[in-house]
C-alpha positions in Angstrom: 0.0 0.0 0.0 1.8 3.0 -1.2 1.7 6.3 0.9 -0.7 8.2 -1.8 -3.4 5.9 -0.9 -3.4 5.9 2.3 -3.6 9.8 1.6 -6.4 9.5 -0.1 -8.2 7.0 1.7 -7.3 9.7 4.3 -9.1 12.3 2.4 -11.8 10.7 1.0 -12.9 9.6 5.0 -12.7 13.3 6.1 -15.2 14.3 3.3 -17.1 11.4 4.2 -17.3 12.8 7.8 -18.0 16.5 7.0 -21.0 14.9 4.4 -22.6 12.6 6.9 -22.6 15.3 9.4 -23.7 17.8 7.4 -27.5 17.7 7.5 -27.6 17.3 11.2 -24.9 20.5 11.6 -26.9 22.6 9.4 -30.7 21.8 11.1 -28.8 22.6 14.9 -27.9 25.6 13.3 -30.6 27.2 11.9 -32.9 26.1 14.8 -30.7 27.5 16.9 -30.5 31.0 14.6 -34.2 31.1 14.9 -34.8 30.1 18.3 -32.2 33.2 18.9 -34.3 35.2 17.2 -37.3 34.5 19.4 -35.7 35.2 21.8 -34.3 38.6 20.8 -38.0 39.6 19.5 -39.3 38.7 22.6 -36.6 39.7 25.1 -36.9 36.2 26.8 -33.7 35.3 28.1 -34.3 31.2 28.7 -30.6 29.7 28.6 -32.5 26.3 28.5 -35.3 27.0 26.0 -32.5 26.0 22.8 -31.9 23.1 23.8 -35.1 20.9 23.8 -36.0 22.5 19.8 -32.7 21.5 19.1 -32.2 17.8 20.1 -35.6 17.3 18.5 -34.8 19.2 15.3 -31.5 17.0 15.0 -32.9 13.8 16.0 -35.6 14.3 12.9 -33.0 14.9 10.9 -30.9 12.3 11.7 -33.6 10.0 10.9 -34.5 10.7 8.0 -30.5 11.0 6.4 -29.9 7.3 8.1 -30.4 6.1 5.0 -28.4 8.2 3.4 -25.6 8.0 6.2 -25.6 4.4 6.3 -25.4 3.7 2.1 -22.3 6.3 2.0 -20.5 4.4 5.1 -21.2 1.3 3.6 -19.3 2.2 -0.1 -16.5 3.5 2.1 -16.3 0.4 4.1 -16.5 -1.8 1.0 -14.0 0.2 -0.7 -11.3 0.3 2.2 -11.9 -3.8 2.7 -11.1 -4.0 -1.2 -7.9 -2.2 -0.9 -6.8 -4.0 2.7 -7.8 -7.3 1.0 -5.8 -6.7 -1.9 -2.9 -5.3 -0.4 -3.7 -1.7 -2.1 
């Protein structure tokens, strides 16, 4: 196995981590920019009010991208067991 593969099997598993957790990064954070904004408009100043809307928000989402999350894991997986079995 030559050092440029390893590279980028490197590479291609930090895209493959930034892509899975994506969609649950993004819904956190525009709940959270919207449940800010409440609370500016409102002046309520609940430190625990994000947090519930938040989980729940991420939770959806993370169920409906399983799919998703599981199907690119699984062509990674495949992919780095063909190069180990191999021998690169």
């Amino acid at each position: 196995m030559s050092g440029a593969l390893v590279l980028d099997l490197a590479r291609e598993g930090i895209w493959l981590m930034i892509l899975v957790a994506a969609p649950m990064m993004i819904v956190g954070l525009i709940v959270g920019v919207v449940i800010a904004l409440f609370q500016a408009l409102t002046q309520i100043q609940e430190m625990t009010l994000v947090f519930v809307p938040k989980i729940i928000a991420i939770f959806v989402t993370m169920l409906l991208a399983l799919p998703f999350m599981g199907a690119m894991m699984g062509a990674y997986m495949e992919r780095l067991v063909d190069v180990i079995i191999t021998g690169g």
